[in-house]
Biopython code that builds the backbone (N, CA, C, O; Angstrom):
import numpy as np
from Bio.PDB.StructureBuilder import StructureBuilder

atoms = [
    (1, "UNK", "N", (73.714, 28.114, -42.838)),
    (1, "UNK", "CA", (72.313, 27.748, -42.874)),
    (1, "UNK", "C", (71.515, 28.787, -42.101)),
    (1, "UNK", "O", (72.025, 29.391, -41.158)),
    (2, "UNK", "N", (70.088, 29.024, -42.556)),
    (2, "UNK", "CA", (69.252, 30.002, -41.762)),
    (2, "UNK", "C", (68.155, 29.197, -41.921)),
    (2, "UNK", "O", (67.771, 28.704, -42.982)),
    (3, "UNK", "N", (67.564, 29.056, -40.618)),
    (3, "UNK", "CA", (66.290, 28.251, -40.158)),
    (3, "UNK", "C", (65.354, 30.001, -40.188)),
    (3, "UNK", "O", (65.449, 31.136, -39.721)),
    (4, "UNK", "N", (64.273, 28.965, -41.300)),
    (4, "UNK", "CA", (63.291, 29.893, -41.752)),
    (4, "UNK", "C", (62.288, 29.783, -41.444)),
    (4, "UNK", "O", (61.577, 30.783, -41.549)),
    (5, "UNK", "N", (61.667, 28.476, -40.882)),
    (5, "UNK", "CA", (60.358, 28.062, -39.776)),
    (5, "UNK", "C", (59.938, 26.753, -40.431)),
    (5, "UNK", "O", (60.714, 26.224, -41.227)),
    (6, "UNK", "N", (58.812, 26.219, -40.162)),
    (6, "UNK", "CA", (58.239, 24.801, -40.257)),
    (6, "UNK", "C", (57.931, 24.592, -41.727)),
    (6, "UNK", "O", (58.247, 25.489, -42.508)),
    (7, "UNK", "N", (57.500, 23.787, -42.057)),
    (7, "UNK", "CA", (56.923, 23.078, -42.966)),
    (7, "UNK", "C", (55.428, 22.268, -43.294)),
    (7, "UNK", "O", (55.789, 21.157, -42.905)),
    (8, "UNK", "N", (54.605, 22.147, -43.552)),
    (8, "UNK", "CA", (53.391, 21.384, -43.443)),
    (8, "UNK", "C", (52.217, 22.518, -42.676)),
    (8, "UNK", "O", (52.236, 23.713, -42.380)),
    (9, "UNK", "N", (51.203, 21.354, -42.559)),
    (9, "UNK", "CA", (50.126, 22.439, -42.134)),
    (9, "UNK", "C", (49.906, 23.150, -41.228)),
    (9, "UNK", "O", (49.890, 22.325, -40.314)),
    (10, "UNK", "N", (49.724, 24.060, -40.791)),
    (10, "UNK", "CA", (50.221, 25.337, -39.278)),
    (10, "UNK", "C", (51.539, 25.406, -39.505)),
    (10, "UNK", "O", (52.121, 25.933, -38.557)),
    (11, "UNK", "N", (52.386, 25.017, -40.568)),
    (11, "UNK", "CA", (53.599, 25.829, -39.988)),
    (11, "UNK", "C", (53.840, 27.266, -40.829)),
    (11, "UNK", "O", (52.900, 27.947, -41.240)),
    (12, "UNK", "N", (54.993, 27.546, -40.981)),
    (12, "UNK", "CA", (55.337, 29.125, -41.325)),
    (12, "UNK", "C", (55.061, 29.316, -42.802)),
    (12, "UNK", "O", (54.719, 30.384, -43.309)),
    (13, "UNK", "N", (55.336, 27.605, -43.753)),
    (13, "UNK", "CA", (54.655, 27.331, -45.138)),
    (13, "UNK", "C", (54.463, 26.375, -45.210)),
    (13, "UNK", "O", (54.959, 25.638, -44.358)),
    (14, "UNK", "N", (53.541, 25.748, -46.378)),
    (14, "UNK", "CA", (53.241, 24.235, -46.602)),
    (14, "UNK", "C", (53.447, 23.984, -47.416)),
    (14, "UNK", "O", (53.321, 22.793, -47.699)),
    (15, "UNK", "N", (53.961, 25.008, -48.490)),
    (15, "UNK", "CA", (54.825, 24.096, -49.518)),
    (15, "UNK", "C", (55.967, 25.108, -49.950)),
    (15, "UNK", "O", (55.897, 26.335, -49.884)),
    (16, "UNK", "N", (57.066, 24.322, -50.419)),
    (16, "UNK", "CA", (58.556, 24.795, -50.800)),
    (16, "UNK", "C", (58.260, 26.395, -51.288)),
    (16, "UNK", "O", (57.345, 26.745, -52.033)),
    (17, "UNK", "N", (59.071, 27.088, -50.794)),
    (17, "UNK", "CA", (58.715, 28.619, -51.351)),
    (17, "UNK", "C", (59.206, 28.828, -53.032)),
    (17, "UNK", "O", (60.009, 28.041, -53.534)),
    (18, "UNK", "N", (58.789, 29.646, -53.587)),
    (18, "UNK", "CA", (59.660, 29.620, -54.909)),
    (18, "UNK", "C", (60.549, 30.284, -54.732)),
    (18, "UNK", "O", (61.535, 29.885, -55.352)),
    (19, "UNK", "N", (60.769, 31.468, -53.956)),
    (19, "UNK", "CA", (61.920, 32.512, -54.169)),
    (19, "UNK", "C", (62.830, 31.834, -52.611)),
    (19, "UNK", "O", (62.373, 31.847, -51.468)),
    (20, "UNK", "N", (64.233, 31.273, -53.063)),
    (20, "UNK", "CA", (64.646, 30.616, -52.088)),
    (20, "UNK", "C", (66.238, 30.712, -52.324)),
    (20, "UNK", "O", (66.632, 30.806, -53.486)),
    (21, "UNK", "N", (66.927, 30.697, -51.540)),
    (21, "UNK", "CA", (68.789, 31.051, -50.971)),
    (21, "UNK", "C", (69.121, 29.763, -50.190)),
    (21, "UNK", "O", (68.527, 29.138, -49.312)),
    (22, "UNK", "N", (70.389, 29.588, -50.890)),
    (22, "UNK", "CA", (71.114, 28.422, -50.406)),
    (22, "UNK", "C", (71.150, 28.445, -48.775)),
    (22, "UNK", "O", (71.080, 29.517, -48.175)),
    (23, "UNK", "N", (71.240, 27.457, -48.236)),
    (23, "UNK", "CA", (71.334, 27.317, -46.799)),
    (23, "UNK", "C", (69.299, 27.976, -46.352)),
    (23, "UNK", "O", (69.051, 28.197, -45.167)),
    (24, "UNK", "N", (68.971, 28.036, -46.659)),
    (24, "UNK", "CA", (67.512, 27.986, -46.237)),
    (24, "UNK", "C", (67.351, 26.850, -45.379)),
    (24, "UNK", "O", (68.132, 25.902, -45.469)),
    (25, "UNK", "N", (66.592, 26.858, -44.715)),
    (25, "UNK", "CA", (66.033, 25.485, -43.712)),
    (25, "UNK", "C", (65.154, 25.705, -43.429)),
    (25, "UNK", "O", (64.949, 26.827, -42.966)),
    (26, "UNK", "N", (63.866, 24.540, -43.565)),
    (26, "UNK", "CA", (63.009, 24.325, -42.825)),
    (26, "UNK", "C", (62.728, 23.327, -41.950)),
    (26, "UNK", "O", (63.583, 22.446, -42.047)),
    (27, "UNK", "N", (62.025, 23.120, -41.261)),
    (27, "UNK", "CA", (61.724, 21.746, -40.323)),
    (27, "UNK", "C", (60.419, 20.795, -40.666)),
    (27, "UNK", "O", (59.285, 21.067, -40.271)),
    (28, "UNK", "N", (60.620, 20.095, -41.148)),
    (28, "UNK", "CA", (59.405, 19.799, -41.494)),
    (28, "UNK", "C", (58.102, 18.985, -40.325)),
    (28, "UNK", "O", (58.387, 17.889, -39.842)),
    (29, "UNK", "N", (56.867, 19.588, -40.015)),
    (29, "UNK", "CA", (56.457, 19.419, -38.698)),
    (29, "UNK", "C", (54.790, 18.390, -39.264)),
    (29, "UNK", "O", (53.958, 17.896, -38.503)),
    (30, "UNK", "N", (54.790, 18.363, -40.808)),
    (30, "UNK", "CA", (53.510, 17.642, -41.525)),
    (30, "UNK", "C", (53.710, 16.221, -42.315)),
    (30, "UNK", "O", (53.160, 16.249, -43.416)),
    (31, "UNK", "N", (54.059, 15.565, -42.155)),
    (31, "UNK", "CA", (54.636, 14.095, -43.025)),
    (31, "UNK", "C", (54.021, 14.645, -44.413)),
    (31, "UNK", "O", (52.953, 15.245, -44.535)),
    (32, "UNK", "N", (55.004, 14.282, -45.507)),
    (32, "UNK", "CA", (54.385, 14.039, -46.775)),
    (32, "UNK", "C", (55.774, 14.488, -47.432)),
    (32, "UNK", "O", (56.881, 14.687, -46.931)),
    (33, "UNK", "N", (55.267, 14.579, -48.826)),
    (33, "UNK", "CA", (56.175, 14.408, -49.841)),
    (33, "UNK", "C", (56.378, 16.154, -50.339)),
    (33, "UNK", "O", (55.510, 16.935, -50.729)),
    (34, "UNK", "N", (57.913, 16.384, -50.142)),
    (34, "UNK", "CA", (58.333, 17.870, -50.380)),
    (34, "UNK", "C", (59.988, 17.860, -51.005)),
    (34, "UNK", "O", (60.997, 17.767, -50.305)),
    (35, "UNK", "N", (59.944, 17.982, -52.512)),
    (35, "UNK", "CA", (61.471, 18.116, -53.163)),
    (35, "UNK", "C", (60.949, 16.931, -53.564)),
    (35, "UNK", "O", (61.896, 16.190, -53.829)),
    (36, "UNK", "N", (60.246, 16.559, -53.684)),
    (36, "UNK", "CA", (59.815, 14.930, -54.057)),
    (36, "UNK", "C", (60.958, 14.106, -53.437)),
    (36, "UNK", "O", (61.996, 13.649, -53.917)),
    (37, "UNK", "N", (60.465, 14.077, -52.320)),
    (37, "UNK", "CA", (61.399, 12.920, -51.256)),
    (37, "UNK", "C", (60.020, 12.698, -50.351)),
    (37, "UNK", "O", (59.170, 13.583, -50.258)),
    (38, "UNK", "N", (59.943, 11.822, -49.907)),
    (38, "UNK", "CA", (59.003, 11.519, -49.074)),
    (38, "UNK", "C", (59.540, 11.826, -47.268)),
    (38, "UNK", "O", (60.649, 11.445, -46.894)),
    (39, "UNK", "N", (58.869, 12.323, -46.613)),
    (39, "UNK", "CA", (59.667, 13.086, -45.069)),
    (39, "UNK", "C", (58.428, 12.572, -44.268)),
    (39, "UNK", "O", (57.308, 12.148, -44.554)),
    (40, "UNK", "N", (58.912, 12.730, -43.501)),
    (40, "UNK", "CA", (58.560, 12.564, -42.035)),
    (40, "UNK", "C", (58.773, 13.519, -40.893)),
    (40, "UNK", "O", (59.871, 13.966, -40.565)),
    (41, "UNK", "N", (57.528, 13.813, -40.270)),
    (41, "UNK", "CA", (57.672, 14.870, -39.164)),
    (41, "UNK", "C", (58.956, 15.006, -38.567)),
    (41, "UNK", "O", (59.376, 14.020, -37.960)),
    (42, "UNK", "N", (59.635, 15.986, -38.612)),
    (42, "UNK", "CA", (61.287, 16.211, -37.883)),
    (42, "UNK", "C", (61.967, 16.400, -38.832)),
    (42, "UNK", "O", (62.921, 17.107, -38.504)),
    (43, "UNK", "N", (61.994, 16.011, -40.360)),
    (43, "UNK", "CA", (62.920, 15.750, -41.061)),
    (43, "UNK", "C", (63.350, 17.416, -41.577)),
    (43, "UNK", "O", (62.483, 18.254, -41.331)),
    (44, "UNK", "N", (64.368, 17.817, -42.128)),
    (44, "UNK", "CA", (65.033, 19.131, -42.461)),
    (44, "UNK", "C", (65.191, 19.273, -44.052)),
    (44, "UNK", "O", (65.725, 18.477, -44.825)),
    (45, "UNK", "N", (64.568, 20.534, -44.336)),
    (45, "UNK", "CA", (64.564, 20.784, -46.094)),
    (45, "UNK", "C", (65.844, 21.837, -45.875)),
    (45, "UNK", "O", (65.969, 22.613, -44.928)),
    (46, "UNK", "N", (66.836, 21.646, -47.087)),
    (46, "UNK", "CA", (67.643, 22.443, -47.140)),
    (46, "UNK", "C", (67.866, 22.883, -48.366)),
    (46, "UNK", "O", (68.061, 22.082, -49.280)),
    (47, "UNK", "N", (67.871, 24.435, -48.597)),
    (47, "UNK", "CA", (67.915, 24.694, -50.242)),
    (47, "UNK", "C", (69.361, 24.617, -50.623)),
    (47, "UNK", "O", (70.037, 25.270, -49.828)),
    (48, "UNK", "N", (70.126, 24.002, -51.637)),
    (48, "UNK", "CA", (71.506, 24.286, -51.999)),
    (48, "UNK", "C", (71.583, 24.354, -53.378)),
    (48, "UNK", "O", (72.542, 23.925, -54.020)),
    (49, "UNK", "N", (70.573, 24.895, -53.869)),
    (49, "UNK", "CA", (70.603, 25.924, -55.110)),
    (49, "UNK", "C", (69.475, 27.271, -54.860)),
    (49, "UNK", "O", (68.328, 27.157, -54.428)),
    (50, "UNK", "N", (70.147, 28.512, -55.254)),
    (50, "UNK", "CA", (69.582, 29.587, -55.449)),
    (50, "UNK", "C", (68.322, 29.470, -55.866)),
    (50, "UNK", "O", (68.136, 28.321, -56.268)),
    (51, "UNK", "N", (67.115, 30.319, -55.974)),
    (51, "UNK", "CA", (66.236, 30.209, -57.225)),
    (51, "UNK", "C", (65.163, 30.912, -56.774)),
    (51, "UNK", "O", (64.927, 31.187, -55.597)),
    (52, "UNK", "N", (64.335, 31.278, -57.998)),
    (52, "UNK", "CA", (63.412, 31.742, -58.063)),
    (52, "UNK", "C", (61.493, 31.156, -58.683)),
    (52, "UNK", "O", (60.405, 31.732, -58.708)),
    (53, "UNK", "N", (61.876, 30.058, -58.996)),
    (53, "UNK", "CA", (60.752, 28.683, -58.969)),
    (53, "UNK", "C", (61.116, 27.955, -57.997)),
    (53, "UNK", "O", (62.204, 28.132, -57.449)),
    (54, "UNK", "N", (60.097, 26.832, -57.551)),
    (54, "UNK", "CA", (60.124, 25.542, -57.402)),
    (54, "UNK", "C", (60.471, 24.694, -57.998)),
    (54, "UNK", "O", (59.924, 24.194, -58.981)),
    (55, "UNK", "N", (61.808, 24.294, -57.296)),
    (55, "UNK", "CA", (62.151, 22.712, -58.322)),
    (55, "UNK", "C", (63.391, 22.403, -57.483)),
    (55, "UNK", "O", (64.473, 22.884, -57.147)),
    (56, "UNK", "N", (62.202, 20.744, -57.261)),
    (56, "UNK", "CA", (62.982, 20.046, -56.379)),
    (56, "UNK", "C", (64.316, 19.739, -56.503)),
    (56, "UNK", "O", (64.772, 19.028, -55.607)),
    (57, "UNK", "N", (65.197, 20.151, -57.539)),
    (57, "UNK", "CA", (66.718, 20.123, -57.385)),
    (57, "UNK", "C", (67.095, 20.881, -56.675)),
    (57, "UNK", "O", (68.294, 20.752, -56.429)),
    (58, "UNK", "N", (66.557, 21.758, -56.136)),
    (58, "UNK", "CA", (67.263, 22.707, -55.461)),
    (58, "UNK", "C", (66.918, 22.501, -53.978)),
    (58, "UNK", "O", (66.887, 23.611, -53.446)),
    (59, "UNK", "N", (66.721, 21.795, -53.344)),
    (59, "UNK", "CA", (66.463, 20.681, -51.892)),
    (59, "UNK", "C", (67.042, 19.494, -51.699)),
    (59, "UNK", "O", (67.085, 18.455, -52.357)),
    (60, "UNK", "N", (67.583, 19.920, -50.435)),
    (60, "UNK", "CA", (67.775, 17.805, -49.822)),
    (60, "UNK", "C", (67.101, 18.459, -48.969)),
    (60, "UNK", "O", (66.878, 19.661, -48.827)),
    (61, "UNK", "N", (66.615, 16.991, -48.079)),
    (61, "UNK", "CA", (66.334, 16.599, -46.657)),
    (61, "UNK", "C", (67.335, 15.673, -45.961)),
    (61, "UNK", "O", (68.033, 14.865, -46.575)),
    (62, "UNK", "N", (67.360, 15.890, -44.323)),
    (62, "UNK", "CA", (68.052, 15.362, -43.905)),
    (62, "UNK", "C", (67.102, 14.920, -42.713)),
    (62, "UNK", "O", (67.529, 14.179, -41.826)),
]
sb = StructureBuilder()
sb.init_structure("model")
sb.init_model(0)
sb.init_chain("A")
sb.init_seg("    ")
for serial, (resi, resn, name, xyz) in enumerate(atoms, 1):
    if name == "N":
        sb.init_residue(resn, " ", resi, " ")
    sb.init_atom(name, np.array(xyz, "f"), 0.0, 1.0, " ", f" {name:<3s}", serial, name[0])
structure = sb.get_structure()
């Protein structure tokens, strides 16, 4: 895994990047809905598919 910075508003992005590598991490630091999962401040996006769009298959949260 490589922690890539925050999530939500002020952080490093506010929404899922398109160009993205397995083990990506973010933190998510803005409540709302990202991979279409609904999160909560603290919660962790992790990419475990390659890619070059957005699409929420390629994210969990933990």
């Amino acid at each position: 895994m490589q922690y890539k910075g925050t999530l939500g508003t002020g952080g490093t992005i506010t929404a899922l990047p398109n160009s993205h590598s397995k083990g990506d991490t973010y933190k998510v630091i803005t409540a709302g809905t990202y991979a279409g999962i609904v999160c909560e401040a603290g919660d962790f996006i992790i990419c475990v598919n390659n890619g070059t769009v957005a699409a929420n298959a390629d994210w969990t949260v933990i």
